[in-house]
KOLMAR-80624 format. One record per atom (N, C-alpha, C, O): residue in one letter; z, x, y. Coordinates in steps of 0.001 Angstrom, whole numbers, padded with zeros to 6 digits, always signed. Layout:
BEGIN
aZXY;...
// end
This chain:
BEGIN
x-029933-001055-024937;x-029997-000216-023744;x-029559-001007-022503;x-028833-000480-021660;x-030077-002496-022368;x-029743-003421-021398;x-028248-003075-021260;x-027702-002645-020244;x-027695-003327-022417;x-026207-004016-022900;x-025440-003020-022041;x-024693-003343-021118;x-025731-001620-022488;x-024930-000429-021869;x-024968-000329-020352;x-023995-000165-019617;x-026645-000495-019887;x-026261-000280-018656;x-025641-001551-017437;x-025440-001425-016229;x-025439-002904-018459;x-024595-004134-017694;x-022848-003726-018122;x-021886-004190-017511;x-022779-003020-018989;x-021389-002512-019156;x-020815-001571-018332;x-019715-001653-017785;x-021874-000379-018247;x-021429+000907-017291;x-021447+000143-016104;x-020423+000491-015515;x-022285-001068-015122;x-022462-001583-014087;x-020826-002157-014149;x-020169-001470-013367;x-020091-003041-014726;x-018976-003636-014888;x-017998-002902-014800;x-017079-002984-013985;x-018157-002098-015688;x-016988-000989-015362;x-017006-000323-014024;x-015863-000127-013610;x-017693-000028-013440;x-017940+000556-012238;x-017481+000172-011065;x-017040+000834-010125;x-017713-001637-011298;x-017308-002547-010176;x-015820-003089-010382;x-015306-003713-009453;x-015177-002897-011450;x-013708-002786-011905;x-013287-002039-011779;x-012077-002098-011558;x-013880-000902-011815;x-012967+000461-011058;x-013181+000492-009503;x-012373+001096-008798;x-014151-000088-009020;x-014252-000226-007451;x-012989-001088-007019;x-012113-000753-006223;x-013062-001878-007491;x-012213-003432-007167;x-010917-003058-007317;x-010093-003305-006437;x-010491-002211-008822;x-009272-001342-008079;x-008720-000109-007461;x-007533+000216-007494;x-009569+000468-006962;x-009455+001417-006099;x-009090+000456-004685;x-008060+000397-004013;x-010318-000207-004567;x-009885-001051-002949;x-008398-002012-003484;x-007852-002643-002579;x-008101-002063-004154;x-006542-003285-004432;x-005569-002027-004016;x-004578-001966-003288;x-006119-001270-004619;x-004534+000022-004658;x-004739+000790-003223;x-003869+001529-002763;x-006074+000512-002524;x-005896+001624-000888;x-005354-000165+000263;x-004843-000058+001378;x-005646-001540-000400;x-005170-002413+000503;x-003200-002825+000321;x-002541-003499+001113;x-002581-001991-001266;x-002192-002159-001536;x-000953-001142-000557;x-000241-001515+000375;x-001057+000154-001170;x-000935+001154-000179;x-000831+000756+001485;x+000241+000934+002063;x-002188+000127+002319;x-002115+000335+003704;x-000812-000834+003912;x+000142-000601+004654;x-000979-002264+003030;x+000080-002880+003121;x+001563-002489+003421;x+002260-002787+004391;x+001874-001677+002230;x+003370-001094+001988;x+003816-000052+003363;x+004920+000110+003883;x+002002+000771+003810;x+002829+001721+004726;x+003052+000558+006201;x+003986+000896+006929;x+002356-000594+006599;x+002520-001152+007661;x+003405-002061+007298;x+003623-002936+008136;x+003973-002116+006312;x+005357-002698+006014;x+006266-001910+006871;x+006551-002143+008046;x+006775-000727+005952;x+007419+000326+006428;x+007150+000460+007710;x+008055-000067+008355;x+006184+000999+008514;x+006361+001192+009801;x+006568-000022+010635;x+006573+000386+011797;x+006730-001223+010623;x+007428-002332+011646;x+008917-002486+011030;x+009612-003405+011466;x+009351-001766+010198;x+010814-001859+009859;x+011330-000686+010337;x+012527-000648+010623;x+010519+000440+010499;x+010562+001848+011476;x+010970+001331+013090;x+012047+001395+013685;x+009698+000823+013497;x+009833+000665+014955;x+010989-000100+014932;x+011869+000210+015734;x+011157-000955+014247;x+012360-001636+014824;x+013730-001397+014498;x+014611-002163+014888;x+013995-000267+013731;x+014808+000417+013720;x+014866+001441+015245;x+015867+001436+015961;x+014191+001896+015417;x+014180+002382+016366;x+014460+001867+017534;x+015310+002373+018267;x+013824+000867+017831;x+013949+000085+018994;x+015567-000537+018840;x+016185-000518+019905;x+016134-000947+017945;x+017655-001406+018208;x+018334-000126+018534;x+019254-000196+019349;x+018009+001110+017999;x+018848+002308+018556;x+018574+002385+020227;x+019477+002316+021062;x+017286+002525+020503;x+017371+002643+021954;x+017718+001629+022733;x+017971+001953+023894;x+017836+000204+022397;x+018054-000837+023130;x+019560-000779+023538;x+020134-001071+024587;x+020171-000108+021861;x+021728-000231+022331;x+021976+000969+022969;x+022894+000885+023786;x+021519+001943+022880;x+021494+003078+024097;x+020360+003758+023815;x+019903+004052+022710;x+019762+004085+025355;x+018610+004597+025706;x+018734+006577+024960;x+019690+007267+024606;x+017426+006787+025017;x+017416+008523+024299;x+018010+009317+025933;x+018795+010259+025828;x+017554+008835+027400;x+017896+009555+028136;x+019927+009706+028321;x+020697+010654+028474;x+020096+008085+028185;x+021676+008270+028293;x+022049+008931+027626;x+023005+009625+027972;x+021276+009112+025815;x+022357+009982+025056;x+022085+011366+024835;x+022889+012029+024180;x+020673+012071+025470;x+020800+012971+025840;x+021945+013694+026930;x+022491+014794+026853;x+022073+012606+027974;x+023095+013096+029342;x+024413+013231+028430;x+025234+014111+028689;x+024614+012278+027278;x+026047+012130+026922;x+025901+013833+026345;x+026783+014501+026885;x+025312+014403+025711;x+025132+016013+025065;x+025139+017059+026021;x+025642+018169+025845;x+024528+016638+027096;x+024558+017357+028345;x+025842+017813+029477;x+025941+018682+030344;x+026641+016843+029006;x+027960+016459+029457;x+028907+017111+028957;x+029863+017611+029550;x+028623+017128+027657;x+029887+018194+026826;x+030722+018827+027098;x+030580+019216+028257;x+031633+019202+026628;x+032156+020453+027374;x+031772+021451+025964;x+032266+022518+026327;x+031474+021582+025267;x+030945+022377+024292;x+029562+022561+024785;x+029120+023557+024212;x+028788+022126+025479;x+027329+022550+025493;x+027323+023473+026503;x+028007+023718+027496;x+025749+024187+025626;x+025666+025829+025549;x+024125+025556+025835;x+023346+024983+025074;x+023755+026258+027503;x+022671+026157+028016;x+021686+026887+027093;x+022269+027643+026316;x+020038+026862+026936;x+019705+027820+026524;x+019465+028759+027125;x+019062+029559+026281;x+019442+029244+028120;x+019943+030576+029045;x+020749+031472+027759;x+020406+032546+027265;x+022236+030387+027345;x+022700+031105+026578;x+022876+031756+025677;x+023680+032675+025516;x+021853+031170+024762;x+021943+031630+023245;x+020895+032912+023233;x+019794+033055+023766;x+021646+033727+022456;x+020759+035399+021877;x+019474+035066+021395;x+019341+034389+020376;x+018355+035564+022162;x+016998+035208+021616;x+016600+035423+020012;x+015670+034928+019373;x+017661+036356+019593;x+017693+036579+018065;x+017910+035214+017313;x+017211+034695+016443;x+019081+034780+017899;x+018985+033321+016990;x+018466+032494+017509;x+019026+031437+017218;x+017360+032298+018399;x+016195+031539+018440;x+015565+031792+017811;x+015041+030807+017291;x+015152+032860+017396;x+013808+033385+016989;x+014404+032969+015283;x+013523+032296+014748;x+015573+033171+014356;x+016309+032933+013492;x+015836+031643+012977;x+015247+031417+011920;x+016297+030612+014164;x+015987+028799+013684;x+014689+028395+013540;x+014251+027540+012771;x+013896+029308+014614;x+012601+028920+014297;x+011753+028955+013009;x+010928+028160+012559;x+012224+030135+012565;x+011697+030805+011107;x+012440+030146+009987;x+011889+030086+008888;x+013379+029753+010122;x+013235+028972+008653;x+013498+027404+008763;x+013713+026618+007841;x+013426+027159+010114;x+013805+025295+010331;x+012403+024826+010761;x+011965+023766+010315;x+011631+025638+011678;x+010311+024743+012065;x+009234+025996+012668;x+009250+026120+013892;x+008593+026639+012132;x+007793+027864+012658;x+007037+027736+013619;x+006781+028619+014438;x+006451+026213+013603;x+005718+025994+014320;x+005380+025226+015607;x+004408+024889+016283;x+007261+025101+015559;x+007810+024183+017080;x+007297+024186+017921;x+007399+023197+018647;x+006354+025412+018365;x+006022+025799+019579;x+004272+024971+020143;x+003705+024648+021186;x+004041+024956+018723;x+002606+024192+018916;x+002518+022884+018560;x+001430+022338+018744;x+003710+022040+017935;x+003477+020821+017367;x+003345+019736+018184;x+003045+020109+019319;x+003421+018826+018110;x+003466+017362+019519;x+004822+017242+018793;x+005606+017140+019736;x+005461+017201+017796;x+006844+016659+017704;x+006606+016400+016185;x+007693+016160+015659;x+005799+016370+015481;x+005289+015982+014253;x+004789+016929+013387;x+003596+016730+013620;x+004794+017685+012679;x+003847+018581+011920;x+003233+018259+010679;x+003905+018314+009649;x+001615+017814+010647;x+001439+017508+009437;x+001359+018398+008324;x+001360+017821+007236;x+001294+019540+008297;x+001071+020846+007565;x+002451+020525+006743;x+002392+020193+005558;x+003535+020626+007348;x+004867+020722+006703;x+004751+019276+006316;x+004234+019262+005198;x+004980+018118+006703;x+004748+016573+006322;x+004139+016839+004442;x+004765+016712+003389;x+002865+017192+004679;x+002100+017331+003396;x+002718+018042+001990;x+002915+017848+000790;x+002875+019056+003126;x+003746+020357+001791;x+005155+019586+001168;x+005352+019528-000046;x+006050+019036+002122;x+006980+018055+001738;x+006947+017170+000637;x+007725+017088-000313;x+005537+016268+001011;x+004940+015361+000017;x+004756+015405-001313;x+005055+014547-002143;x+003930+017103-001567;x+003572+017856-002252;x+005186+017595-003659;x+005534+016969-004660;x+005633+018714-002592;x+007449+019079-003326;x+007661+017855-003758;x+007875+017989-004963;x+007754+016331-003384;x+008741+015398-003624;x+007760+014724-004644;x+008218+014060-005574;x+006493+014881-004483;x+005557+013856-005787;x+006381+014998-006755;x+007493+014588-007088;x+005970+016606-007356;x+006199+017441-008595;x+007757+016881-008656;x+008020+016614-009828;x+008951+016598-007713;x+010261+016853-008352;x+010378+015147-008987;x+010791+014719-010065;x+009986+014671-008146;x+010067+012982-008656;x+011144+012503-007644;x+011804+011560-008079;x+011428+012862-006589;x+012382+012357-005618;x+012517+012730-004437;x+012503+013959-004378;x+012650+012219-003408;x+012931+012781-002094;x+013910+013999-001973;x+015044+013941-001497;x+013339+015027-002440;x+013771+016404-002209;x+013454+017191-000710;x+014362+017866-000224;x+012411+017103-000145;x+012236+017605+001038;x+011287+017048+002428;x+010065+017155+002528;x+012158+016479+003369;x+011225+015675+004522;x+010456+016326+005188;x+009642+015582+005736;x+010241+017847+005522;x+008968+018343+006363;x+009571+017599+007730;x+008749+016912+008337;x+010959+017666+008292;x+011536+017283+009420;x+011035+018365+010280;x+011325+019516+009956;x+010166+018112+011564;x+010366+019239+013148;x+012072+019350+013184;x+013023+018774+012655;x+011948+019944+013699;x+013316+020457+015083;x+013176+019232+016084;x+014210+018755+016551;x+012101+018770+016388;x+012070+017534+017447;x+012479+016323+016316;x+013687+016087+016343;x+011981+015792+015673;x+012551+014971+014355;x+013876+014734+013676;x+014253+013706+013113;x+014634+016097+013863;x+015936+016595+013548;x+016863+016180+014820;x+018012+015782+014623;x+016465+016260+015783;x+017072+015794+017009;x+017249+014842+017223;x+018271+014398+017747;x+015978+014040+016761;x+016179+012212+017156;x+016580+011693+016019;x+016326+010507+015809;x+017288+012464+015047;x+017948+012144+013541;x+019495+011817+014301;x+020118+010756+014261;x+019904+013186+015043;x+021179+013414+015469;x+021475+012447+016776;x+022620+012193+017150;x+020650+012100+017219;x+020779+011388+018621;x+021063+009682+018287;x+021992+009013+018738;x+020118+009281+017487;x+019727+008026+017468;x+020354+007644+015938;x+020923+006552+015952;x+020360+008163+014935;x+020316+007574+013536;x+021275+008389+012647;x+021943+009339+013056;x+021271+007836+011183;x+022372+008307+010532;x+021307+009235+009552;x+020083+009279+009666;x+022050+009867+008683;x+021279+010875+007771;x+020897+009985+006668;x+020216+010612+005857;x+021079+008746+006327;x+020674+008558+005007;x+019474+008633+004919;x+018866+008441+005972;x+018660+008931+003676;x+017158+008947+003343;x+016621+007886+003146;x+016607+007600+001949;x+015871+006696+004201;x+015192+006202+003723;x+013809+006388+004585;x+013633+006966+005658;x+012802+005624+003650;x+011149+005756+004520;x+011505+005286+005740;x+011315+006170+006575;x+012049+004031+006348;x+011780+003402+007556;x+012475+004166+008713;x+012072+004087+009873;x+013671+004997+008287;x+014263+006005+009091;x+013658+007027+009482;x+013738+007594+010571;x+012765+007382+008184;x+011791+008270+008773;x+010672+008411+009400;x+010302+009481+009883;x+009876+007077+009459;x+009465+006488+010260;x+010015+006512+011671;x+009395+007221+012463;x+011115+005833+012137;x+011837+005496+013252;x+011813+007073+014232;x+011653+007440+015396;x+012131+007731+012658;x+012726+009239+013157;x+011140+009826+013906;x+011219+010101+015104;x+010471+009915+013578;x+008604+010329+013833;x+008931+009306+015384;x+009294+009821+016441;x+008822+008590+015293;x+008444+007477+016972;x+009262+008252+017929;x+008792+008447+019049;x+010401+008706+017632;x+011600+009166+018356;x+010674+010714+018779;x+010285+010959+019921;x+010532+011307+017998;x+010026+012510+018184;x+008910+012625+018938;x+008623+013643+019568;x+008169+011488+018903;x+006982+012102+020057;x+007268+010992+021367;x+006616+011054+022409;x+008170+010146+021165;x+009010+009798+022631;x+009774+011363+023391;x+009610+011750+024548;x+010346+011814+022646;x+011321+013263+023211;x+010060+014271+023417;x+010157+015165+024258;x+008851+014118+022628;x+008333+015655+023331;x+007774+015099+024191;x+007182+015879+024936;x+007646+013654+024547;x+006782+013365+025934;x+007694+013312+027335;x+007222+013263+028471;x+009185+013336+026966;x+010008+013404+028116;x+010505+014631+028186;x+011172+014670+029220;x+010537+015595+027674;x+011418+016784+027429;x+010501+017973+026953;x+009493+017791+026269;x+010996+019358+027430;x+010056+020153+027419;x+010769+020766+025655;x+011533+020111+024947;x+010116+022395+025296;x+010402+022744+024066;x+011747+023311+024116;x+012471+023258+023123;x+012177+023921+025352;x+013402+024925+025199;x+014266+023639+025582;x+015274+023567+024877;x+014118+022401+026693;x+014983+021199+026307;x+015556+021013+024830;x+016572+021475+024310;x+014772+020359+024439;x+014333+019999+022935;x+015267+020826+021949;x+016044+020354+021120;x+015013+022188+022228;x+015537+023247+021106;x+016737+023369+021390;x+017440+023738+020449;x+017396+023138+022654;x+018826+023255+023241;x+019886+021974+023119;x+021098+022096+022943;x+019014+020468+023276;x+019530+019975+022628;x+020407+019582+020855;x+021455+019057+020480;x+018961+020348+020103;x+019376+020712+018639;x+020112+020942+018564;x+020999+020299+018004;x+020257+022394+019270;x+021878+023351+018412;x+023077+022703+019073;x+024167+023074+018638;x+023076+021799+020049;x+024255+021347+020533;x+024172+019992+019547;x+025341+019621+019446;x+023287+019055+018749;x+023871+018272+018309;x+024264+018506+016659;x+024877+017737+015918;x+023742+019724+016387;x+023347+019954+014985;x+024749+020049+014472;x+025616+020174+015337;x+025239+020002+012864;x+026128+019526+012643;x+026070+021242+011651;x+025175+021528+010856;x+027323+022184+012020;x+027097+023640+010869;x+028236+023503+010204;x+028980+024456+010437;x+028732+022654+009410;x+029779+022778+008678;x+031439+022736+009424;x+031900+022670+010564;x+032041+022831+007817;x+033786+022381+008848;x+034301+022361+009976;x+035041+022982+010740;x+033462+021125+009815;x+034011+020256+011246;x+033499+020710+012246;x+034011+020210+013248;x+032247+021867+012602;x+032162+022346+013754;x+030132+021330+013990;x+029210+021120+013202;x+030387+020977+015671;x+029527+020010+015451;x+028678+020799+016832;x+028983+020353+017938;x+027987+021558+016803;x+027392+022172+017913;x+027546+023479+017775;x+028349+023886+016935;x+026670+024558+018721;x+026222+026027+018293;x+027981+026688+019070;x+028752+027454+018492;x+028166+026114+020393;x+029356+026848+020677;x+030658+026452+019922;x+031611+027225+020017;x+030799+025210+019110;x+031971+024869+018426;x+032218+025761+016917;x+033254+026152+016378;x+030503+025896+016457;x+030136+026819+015390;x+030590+028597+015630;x+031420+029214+014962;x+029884+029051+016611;x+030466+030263+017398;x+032061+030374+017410;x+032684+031033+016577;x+032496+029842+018181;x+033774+029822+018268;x+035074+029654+017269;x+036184+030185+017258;x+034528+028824+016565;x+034983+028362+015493;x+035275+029270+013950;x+036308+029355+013286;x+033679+029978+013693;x+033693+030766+012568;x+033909+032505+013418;x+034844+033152+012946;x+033168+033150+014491;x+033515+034081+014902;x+034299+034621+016161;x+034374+035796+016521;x+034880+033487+016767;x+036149+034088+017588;x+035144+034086+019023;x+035733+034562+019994;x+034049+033729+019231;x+033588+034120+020280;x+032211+033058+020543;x+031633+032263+019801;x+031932+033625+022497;x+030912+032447+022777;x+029307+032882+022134;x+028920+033982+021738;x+028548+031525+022209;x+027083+031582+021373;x+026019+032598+022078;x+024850+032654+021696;x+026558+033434+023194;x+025534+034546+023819;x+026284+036270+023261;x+025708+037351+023138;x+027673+035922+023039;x+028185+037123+022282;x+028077+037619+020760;x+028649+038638+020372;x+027356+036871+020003;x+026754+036922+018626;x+026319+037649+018169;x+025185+037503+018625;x+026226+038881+017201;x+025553+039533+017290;x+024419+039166+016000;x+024366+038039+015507;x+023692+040106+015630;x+022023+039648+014947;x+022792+039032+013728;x+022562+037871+013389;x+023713+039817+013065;x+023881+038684+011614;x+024463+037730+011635;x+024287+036877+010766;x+025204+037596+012479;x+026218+036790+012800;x+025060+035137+013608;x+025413+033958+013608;x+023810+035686+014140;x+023017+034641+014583;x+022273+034179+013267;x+021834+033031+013192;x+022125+035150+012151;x+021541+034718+010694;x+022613+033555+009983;x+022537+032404+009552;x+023452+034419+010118;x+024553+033154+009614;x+024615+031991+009712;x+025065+031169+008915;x+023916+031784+011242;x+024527+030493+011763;x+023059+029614+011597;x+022945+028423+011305;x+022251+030357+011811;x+020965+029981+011365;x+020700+029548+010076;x+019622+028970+009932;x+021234+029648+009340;x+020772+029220+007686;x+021919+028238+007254;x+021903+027558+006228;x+023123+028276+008390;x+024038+026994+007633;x+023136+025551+007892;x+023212+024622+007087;x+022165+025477+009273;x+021684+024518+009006;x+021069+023583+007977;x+021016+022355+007912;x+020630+024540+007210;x+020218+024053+005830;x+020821+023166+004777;x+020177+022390+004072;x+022260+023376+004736;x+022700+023116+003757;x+024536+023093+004422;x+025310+023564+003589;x+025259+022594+005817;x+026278+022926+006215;x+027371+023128+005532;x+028135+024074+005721;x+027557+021949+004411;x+028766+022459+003593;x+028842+023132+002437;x+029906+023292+001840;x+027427+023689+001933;x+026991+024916+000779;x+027105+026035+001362;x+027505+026969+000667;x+026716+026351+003160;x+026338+027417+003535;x+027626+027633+004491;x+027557+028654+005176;x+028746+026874+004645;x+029719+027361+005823;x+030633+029116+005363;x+031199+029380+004302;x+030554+029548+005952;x+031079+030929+006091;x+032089+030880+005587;x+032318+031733+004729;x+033287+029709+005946;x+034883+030094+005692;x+035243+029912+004970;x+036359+030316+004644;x+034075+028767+003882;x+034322+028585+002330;x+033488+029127+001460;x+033869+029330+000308;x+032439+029393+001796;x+031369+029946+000719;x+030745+031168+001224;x+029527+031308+001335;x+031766+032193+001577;x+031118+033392+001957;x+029884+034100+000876;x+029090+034731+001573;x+029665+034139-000010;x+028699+034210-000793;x+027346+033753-000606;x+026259+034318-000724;x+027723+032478-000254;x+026169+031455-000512;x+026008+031906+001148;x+024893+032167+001599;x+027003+031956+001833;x+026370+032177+003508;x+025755+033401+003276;x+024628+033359+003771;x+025976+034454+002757;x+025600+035916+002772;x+024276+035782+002373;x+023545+036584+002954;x+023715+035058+001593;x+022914+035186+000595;x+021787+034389+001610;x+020674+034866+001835;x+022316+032964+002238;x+021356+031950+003069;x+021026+033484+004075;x+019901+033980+004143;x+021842+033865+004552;x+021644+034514+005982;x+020264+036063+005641;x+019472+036562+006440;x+020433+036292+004616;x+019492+037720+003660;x+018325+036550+003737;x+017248+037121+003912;x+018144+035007+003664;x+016770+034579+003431;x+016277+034567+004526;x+015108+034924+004672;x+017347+033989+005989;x+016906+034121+006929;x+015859+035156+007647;x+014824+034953+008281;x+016541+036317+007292;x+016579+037733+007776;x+014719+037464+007556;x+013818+037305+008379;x+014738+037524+005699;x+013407+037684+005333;x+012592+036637+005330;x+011776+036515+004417;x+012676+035754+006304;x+011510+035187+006773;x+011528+035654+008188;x+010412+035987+008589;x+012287+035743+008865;x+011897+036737+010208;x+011029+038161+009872;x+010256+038317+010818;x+010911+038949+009162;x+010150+039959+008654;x+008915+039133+008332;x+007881+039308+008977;x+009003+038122+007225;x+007591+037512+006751;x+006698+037304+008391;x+005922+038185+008761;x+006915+036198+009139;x+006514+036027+010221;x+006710+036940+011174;x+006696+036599+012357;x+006919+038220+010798;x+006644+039333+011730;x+007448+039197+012889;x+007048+039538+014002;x+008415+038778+012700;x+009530+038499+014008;x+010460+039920+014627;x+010640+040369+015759;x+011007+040410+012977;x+011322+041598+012742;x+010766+042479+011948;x+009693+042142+011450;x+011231+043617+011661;x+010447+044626+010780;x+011452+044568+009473;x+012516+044007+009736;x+011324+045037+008111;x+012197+045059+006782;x+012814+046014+007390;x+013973+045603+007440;x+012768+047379+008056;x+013889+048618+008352;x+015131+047522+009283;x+016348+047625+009126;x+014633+046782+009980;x+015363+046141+010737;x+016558+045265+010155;x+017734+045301+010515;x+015997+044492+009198;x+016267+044146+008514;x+017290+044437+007686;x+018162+043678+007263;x+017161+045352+007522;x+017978+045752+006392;x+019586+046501+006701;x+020686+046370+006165;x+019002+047431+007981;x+020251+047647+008983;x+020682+046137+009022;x+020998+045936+007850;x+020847+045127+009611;x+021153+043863+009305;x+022342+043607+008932;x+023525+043533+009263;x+021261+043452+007766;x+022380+043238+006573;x+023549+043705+005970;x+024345+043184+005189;x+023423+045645+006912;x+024219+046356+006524;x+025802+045927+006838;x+026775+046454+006298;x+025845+044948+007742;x+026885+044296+008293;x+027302+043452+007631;x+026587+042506+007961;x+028151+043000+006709;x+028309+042471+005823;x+029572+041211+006393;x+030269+041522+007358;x+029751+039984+005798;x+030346+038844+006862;x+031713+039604+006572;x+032455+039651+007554;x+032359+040423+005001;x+033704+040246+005057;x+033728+041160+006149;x+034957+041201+006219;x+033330+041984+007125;x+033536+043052+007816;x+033537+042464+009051;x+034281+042991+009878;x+032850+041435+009424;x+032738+040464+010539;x+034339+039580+010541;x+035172+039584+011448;x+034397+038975+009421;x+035910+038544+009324;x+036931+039595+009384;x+038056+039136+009581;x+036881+040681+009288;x+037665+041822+009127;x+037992+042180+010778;x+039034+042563+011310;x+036577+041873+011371;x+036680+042574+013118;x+037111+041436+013676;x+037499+041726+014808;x+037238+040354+013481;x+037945+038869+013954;x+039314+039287+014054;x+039795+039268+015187;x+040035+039658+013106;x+041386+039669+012771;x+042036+040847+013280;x+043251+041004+013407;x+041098+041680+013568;x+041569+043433+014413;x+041535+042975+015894;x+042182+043483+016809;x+040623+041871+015985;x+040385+041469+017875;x+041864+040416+017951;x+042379+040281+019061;x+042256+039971+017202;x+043326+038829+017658;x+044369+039841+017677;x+044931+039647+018755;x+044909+040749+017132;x+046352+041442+017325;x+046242+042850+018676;x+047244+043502+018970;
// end
């Protein structure tokens, strides 16, 4: 009886001993990662500051105030890029987690749980490759920008740095580019469209994959209904607009 309960005691304190190895093991690796973060970060801003390269976006001649853009495709990006832009500090742990979630079941960095503020200081400061310390860097950046910059800043910078496929690198180069016209003349599907190439720019660009755009822009739609943005009748009129008919009214406006 002794024997068992100096065994169950042993085992107990061997499973203690590695639990604390694997949470000192863990805090190690993440304060690894984050001083290879900050200092990623810090060489981006050292070699140029976030305010200069905001002014450099500001400067454009492609940039498109948000005054300008159709509240439809605001309301569009919000719903399937970051729902909850409006309340976050620049960070969302809800999405962070769910991300986590997705990438432990697939076995790979399948999905970052990026803000719209996160996505910005991706485009401003850093390159797209996936690693932890970038994403790291990318998080520091983000709650530097929501502490200097308000949300409709923030959201206006996005679509001017965001990248929607062939070759078009901003919401008025995108506009112009795929429908003949500026980013306040858009109409609702045509703001779905442009809204869901973010996802995926060279799966979802219009002028090559009219299909997969049709199809991104129908998910759009129905998460604006889910989040009660729009109604399904709404919706569905929508859709009734179909892109070849949009390309069809492009080509009747040029002659």
């Amino acid at each position: 009886m002794q024997k068992k309960k100096k065994k169950k005691h042993y085992v107990r304190k061997m499973f203690l001993g590695l639990l604390i190895l694997f949470f000192a093991a863990y805090l190690g690796i993440g304060a690894f990662f984050c001083m290879k973060g900050y200092g990623m970060y810090w060489k981006a801003v050292h070699e140029k500051s976030l305010a200069e390269r905001v002014e450099e976006v500001r400067n454009s001649e492609d940039f498109t105030a948000y005054s300008e853009l159709p509240q439809f495709y605001i309301d569009a990006i919000l719903a399937v890029e970051d729902r909850r832009f409006k309340w976050h500090f620049g960070i969302d742990p809800i999405a962070i987690c769910r991300a986590l979630w997705t990438d432990l079941k697939a076995g790979s960095f399948v999905e970052g749980g990026s803000t719209i503020t996160q996505q910005l200081a991706k485009n401003l400061l850093f390159t797209q490759e996936k690693k932890v310390e970038r994403k790291i860097a990318e998080m520091i950046a983000a709650l530097k920008l929501e502490q200097k910059y308000t949300k409709q800043e923030i959201f206006e910078l996005y679509v001017n740095t965001a990248y929607f496929g062939s070759g078009h690198y901003g919401i008025r180069q995108a506009s112009v580019g795929y429908f003949g016209k500026e980013p306040s003349q858009l109409t609702e599907y045509e703001a779905a469209i442009l809204a869901g190439v973010l996802n995926a720019p060279s799966a979802y660009s219009p002028d090559t994959h009219m299909d997969l755009a049709q199809q991104r822009a129908a998910q759009v739609l129905n998460k604006m209904v889910k989040y009660g943005i729009i109604t399904r009748e709404a919706a569905d009129i929508i859709k009734a607009l179909t892109i070849e008919q949009m390309f069809d009214n492009m080509v009747l406006q040029q002659y």
